[in-house]
N, C-alpha and C positions, 0 to 999 in steps of 0.2 A: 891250066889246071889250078897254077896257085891262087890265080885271076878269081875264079870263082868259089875257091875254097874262103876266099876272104872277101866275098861278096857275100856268099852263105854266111860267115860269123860275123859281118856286121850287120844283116839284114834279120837276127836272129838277136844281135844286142839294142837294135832299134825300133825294134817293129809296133812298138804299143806308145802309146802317152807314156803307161804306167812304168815303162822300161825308162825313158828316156828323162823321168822325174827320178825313178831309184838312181839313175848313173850321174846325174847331176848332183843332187842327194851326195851318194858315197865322193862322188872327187871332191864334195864341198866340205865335209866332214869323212877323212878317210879313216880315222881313228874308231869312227862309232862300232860300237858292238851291241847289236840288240835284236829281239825277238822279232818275229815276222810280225807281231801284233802292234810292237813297240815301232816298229817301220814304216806298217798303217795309217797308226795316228799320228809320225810324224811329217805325213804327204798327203795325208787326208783322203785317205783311199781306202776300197773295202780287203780286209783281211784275205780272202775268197784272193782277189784279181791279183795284189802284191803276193802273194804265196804262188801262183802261175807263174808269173814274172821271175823271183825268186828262185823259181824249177829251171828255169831256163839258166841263168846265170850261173846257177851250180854244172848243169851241163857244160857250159865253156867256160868254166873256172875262174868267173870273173868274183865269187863268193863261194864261200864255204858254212859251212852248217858246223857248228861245234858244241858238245857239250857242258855246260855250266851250270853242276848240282842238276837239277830237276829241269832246268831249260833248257832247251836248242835255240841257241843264237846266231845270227850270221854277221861273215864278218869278211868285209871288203878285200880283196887279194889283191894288192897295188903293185907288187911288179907282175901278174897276168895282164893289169888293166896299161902297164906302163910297156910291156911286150907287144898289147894289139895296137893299141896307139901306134908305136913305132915300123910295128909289119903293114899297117892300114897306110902309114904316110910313106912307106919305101914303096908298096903298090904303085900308090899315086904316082908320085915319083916317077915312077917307071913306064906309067902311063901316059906321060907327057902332061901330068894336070896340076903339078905344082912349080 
């Protein structure tokens, strides 16, 4: 059961380009805090796809949506992203693949 539970949340935090340039992105700069638009143009992607992506990552907690003044920004959740990492490599682990 747990096998697939975390087959589900990594095949749900990888499944696009556009996923796998944001998660690169946020571990490269974990500090950034910015709009969905501002996250766009910094991966050169349309608004539209990285706000999909974005929906996704709010669903597994891998970012948040927060208020500032008149904006909604997101903003990286690094011990979510330091908890899958670590449940993803005890899987393995466990699977005889590391």
């Amino acid at each position: 059961m747990a096998d697939r539970i975390m087959g589900d949340l990594f095949e749900r935090l990888i499944d696009s380009e556009i996923k796998i340039e944001l998660l690169y992105f946020f571990r490269s700069n974990p500090g950034t805090i910015d709009t969905v638009e501002g996250l766009a143009s910094r991966i050169g992607r349309s608004v539209e796809a990285v706000q999909k992506s974005i929906n996704d990552f709010v669903r597994i907690g891998l970012v948040e949506r927060r208020k500032v003044g008149e904006s909604e920004v997101i903003v990286f959740n690094q011990d979510k992203d330091r908890e899958m990492r670590s449940a993803m490599y005890t899987l393995k682990r466990q699977q005889g693949g590391m």
